[in-house]
C-alpha positions in Angstrom: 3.0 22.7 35.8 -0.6 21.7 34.9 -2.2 24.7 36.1 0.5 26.7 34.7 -0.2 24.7 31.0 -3.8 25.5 31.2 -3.3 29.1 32.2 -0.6 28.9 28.8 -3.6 27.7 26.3 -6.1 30.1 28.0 -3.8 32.6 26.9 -3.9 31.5 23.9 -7.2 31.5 23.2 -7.7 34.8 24.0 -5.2 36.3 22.1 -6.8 35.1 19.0 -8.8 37.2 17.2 -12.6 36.7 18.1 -13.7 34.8 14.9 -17.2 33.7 13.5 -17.6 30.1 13.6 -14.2 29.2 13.6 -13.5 25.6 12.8 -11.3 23.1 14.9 -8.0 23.5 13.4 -6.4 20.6 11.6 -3.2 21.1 12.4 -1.6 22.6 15.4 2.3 24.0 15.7 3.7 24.5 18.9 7.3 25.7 19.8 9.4 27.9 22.2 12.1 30.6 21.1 15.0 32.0 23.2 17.3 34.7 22.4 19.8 31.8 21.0 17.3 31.9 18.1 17.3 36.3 18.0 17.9 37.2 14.6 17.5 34.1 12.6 14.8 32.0 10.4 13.7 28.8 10.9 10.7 26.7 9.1 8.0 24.4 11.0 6.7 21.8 8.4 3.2 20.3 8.2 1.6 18.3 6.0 -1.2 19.6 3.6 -3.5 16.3 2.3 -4.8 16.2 -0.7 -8.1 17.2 -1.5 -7.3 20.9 0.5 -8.3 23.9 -1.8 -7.6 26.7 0.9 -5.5 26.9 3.9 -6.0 29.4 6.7 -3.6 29.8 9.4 -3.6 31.7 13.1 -0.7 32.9 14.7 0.0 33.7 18.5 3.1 34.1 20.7 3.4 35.5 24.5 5.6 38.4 25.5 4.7 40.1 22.6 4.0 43.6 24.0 5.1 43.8 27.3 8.5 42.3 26.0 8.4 43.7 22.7 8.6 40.6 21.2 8.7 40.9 17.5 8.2 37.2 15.3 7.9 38.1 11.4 5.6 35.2 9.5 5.5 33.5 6.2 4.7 30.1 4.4 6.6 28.4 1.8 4.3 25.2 -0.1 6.0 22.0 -2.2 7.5 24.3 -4.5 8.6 27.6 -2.5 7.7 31.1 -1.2 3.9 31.8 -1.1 3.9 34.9 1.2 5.4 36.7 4.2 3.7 39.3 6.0 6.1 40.4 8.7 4.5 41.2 12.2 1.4 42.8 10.9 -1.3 39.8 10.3 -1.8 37.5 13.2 -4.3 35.7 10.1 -4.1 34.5 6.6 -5.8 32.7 4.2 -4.6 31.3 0.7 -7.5 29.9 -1.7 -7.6 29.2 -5.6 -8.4 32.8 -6.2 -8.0 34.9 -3.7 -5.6 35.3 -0.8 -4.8 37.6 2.4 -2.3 41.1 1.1 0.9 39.4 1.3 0.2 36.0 0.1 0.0 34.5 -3.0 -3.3 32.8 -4.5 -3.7 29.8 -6.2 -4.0 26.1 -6.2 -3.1 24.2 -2.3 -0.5 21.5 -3.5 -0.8 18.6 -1.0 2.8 17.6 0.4 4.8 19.6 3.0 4.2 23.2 3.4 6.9 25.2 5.8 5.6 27.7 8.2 8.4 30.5 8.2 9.1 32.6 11.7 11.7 35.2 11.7 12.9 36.4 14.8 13.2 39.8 15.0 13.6 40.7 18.4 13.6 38.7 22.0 15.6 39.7 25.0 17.9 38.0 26.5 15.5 36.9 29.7 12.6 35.9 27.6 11.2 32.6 26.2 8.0 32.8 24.0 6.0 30.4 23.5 4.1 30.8 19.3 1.3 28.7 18.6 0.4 28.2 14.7 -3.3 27.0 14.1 -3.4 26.0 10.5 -7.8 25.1 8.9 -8.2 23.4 5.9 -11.5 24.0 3.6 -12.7 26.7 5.7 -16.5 26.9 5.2 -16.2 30.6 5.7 -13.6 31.9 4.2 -14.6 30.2 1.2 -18.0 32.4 1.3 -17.0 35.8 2.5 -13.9 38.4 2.9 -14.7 39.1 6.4 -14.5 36.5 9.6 -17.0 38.9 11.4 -20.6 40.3 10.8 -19.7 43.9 10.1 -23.1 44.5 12.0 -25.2 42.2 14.0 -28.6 44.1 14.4 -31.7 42.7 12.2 -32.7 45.3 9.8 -33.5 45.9 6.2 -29.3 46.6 4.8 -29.9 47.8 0.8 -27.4 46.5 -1.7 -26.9 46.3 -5.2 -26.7 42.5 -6.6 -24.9 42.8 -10.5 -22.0 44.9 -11.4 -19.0 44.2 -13.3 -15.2 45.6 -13.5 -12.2 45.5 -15.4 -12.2 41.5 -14.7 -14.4 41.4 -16.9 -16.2 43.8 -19.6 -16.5 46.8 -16.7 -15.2 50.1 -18.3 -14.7 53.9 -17.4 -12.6 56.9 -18.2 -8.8 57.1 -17.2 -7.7 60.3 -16.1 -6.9 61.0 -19.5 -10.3 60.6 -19.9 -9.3 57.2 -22.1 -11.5 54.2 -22.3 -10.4 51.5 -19.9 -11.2 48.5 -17.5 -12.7 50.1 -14.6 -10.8 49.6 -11.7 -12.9 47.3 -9.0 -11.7 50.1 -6.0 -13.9 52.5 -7.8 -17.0 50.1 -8.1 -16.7 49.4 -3.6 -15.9 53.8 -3.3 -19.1 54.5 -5.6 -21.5 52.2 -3.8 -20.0 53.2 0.0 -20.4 56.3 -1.2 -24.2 55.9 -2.7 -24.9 54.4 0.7 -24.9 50.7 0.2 -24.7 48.3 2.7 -23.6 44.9 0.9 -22.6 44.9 -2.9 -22.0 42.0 -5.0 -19.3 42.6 -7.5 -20.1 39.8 -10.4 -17.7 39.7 -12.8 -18.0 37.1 -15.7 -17.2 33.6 -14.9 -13.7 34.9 -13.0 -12.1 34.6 -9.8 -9.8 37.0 -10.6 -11.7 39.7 -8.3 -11.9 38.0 -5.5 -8.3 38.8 -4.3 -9.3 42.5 -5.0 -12.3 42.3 -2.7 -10.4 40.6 0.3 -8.2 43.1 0.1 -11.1 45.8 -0.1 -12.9 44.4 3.0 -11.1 45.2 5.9 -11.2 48.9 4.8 -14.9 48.5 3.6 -15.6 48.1 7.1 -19.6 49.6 6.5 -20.0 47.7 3.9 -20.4 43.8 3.2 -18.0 42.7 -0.2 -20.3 39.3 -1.3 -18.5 36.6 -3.1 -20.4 37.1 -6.6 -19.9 35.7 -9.8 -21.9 36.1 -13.2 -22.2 32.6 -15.0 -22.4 33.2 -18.9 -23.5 30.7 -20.9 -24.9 31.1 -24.3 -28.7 30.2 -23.5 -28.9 32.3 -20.3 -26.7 34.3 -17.5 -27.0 33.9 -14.0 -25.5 34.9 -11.1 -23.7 32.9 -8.3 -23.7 34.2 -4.6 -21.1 33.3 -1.7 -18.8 31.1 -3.5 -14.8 31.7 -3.9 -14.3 28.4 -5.9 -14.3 27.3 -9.6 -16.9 26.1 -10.7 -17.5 24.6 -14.8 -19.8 27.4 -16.5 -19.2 25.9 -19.7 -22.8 24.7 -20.5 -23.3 23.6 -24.4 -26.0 21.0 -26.0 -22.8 19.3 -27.3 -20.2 18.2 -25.4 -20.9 20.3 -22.6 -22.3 20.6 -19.0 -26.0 21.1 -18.5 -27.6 24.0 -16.3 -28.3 21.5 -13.8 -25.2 20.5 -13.6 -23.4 23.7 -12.5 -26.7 24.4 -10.0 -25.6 21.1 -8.0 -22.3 22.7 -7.9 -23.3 26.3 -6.6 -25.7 24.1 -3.9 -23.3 21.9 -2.9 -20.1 24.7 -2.5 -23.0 26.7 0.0 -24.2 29.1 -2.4 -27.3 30.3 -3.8 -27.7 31.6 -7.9 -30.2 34.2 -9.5 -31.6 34.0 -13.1 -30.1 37.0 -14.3 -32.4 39.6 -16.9 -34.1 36.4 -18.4 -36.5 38.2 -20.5 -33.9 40.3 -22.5 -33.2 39.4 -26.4 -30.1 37.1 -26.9 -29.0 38.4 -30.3 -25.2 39.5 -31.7 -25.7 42.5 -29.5 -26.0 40.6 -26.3 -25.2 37.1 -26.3 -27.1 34.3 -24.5 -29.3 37.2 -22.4 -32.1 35.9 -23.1 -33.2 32.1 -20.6 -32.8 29.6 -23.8 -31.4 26.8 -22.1 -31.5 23.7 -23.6 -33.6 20.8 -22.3 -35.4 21.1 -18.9 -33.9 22.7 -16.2 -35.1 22.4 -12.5 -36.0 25.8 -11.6 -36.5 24.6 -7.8 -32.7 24.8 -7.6 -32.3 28.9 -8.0 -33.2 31.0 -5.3 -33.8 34.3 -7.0 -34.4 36.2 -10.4 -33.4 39.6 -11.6 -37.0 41.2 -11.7 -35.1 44.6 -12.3 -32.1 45.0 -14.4 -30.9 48.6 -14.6 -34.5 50.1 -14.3 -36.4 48.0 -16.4 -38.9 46.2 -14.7 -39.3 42.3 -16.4 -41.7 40.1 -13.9 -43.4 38.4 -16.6 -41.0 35.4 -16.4 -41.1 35.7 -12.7 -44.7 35.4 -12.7 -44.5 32.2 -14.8 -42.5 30.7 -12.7 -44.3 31.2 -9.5 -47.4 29.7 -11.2 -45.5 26.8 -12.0 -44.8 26.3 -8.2 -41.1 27.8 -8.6 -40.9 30.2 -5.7 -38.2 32.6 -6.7 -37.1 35.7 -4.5 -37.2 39.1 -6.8 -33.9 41.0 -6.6 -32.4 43.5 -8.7 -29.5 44.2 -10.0 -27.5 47.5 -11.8 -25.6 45.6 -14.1 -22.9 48.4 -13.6 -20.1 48.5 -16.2 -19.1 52.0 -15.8 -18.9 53.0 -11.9 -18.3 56.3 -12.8 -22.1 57.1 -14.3 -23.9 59.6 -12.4 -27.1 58.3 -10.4 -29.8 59.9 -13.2 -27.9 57.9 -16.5 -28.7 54.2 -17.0 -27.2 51.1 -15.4 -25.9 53.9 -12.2 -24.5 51.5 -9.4 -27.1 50.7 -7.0 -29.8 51.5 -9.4 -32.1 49.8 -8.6 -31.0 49.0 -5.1 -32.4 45.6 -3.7 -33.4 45.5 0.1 -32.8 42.7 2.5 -34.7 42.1 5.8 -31.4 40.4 7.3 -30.4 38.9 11.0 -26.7 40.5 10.3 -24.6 42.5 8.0 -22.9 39.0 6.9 -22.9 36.8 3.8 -24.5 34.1 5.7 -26.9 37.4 6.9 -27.7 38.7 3.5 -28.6 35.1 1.7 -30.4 33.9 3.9 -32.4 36.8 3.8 -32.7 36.3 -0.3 -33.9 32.5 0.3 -36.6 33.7 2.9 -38.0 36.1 0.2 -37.8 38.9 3.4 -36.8 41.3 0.0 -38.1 44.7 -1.8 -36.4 46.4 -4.7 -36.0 50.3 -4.7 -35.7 51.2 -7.7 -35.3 55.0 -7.4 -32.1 54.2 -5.5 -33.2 55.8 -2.4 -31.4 55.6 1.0 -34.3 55.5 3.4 -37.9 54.0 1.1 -39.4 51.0 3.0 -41.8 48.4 2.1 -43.1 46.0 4.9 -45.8 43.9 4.3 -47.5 41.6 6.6 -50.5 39.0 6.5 -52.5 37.5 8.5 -55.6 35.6 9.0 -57.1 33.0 11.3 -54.7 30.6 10.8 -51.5 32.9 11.5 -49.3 35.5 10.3 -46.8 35.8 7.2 -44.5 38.3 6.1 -43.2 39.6 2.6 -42.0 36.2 1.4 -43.7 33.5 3.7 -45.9 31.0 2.8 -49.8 30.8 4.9 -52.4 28.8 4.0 -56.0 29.7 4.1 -59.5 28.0 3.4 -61.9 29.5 0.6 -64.2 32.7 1.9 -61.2 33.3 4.5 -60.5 37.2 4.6 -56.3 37.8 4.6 -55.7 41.1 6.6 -52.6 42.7 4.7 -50.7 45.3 6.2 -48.2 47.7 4.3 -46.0 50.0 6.0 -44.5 52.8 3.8 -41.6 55.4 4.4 -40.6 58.1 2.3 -43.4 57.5 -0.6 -45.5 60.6 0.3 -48.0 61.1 -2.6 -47.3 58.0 -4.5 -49.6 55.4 -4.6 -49.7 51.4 -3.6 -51.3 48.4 -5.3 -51.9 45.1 -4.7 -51.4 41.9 -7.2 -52.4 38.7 -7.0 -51.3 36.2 -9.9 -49.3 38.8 -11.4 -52.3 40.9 -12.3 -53.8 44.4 -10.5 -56.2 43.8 -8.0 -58.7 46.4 -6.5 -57.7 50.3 -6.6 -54.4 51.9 -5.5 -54.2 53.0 -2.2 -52.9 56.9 -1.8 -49.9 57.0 0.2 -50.5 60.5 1.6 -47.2 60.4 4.2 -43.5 59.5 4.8 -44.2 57.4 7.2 -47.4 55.2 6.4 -49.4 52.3 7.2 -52.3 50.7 5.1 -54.3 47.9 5.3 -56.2 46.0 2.5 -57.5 42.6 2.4 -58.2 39.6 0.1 -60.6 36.3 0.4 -59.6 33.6 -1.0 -60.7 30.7 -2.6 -58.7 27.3 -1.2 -55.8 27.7 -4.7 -52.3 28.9 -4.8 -52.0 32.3 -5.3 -49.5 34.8 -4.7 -50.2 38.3 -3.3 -47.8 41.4 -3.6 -47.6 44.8 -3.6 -46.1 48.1 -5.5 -45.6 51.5 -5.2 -46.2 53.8 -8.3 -45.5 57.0 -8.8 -48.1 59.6 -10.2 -46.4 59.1 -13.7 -46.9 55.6 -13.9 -43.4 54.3 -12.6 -42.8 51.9 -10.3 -40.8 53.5 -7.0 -41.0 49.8 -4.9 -41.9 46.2 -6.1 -41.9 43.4 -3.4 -42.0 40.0 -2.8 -44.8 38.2 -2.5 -47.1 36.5 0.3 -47.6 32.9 -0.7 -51.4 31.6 -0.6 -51.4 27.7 -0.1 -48.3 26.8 -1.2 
């Protein structure tokens, strides 16, 4: 009977879908139904504590194909009916804003939940054994619509950072050609269909999308949905990153919540947050644009800043802050309100595309890749320009992004590889300010090398690519110099 036990859970565990870093479940339901129970409903209780914000739940049964089996699925909480999704999802989460098809979103009231089976079919000679694995708090789920990497390779994946949709002010013509909130299945067809790898949709202050971009995912299944989230406050706008709960926005000088405040929140839920378009004017016509905020605000505690918003290039305030000792990562960001525009008007989705040197095509993947700096922005919206950039001297190597520290009169080798810039040219910054002449890229596929000597400071050294108008084509990140 042992033997046969253990061969039971191995079962089991294999029938379960293959999940990234699933958690131990925190409540386990076990049963056996016969063909006494064919035809009929029956609930299994559990207890949800307080404290839960989202539950997820596994299910498995044996004789399922080879007996044709058939067990339908749903969950009631304290108060009733919260989903039922038949046969088809083995899998199903239910969080304060979003929730798997079928199920309902919203608060997790702590009391006694009922898991619901129905039996649809079981023959006569047949006893299955279901197993219910219910997680509480799931790490994961909380930071991304998919359980999986939809791609594991390390690469550079190109997404767009800051769009918005008809949860919030995102608007486009109806088929009547009427002006209307843009639907957010539009936004996810446009950027798949411009090429993207990741988006992240980030509407104002809502959760309201989030149930929309579950839903999305699985069918999205080239393309990474991230958990976004535009903060609007009236001194500044910034945007949260792999985060499915609330958090307070509501930042005011009285009786209000400082910037600070809602950063410790972001950090502490998992997620990262980019200044968004902080050199804009805050005015009637766009409120709180601008970075006002009141008092003094740890900068340390972002990751990134919008560099490029639409196509207009604002690294002044960037630069400040690196010479302050504030080492933010460059993005860029669309700010799409219409996904219908066409790629040559304005604020076009994945204009300007921001590029991440990533592990994985994953959430985890994609921001980790923003807090290593291991970014580029394209602002022409390209599928295939690169920027790699690589230093070295005699006390190691760094990459776009990295830090390396060198003595004074030390000579940093920088290397720049180039694809798909043929006759445009690069140039090197340091401090925010030109340094030497352009370099001609004469090829699609290029490498140049430059070099710098330093003097023992802090600097930071990075490179663009112009076109012969004047334009910038690329802008990246920065090699740090004794930070």
């Amino acid at each position: 009977m042992k033997l046969l036990r253990c061969l039971f859970l191995l079962l089991f565990a294999c029938s379960l879908p293959l999940r990234a870093e699933l958690q131990k479940p925190d409540v386990v339901l076990e049963g056996a139904v016969t063909v006494a129970q064919n035809h009929t409903h029956f609930f299994v209780p559990f207890t949800v504590p307080a404290g839960v914000h989202r539950i997820s739940v596994d299910f498995s049964y044996d004789n399922r194909r080879e007996e044709k089996t058939v067990f339908n699925i749903g969950i009631h909480d304290p108060s009733g009916f919260r989903g039922q999704s038949g046969s088809n999802k083995d899998h199903f989460t239910i969080g304060p804003g979003d929730a798997t098809p079928s199920y309902i979103p919203g608060t997790i009231p702590p009391g006694q939940w009922k898991f619901l089976i129905s039996v649809s079919n079981i023959r006569p000679e047949v006893t299955s054994k279901y197993r219910v694995e219910i997680r509480f708090n799931s790490p994961l789920e909380d930071s991304s619509f998919t359980m999986e990497p939809l791609e594991t390779s390390q690469r550079w994946y190109r997404g767009d950072m800051h769009m918005h949709t008809g949860h919030s002010d995102g608007f486009c013509g109806s088929q009547n050609g009427k002006h209307v909130p843009c639907p957010l299945f539009l936004t996810a067809q446009t950027a798949s269909n411009r090429g993207l790898d990741f988006i992240a949709i980030s509407d104002h202050n809502s959760l309201a999308h989030y149930a929309e971009m579950r839903e999305l995912q699985p069918y999205f299944d080239k393309m990474l949905l991230i958990p976004g989230r535009e903060m609007t406050t009236f001194y500044g706008h910034f945007n949260a990153f792999g985060i499915t709960q609330y958090v307070n926005y509501l930042v005011a000088e009285k009786d209000g919540r400082t910037v600070d405040e809602v950063m410790k929140d972001i950090r502490a839920l998992g997620g990262i947050a980019s200044i968004n378009h902080p050199m804009s004017p805050t005015g009637e016509a766009c409120r709180g644009c601008g970075w006002t905020p009141p008092g003094t605000v740890d900068m340390s505690q972002f990751s990134g800043v919008e560099v490029v918003n639409s196509g207009r290039v604002m690294d002044g305030f960037w630069d400040q802050q690196i010479a302050k000792g504030v080492r933010l990562t460059a993005i860029g960001g669309s700010d799409n309100h219409d996904a219908t525009k066409a790629e040559d008007q304005r604020g076009a989705l994945a204009h300007p595309t921001t590029v991440v040197q990533a592990k994985e095509l994953s959430v985890a993947g994609i921001l980790d890749g923003i807090r290593a700096g291991h970014v580029f922005i394209d602002l022409t919206g390209s599928r295939n320009k690169l920027m790699d950039v690589d230093a070295s001297s005699a006390s190691g190597t760094a990459h776009m992004g990295d830090a390396l520290a060198i003595k004074s009169g030390v000579d940093l080798k920088l290397h720049v590889h180039v694809v798909a810039c043929a006759n445009d040219q690069l140039r090197m910054l340091v401090d925010g300010k030109v340094a030497g002449d352009p370099l001609p890229v004469q090829g699609d596929d290029q490498s140049l090398d430059t070099h710098w000597v330093g003097d023992g400071a802090k600097h930071w050294v990075r490179f663009v690519v112009m076109d012969t108008a004047g334009n910038t084509v690329l802008l990246g990140n920065p090699v740090y110099v004794n930070f």
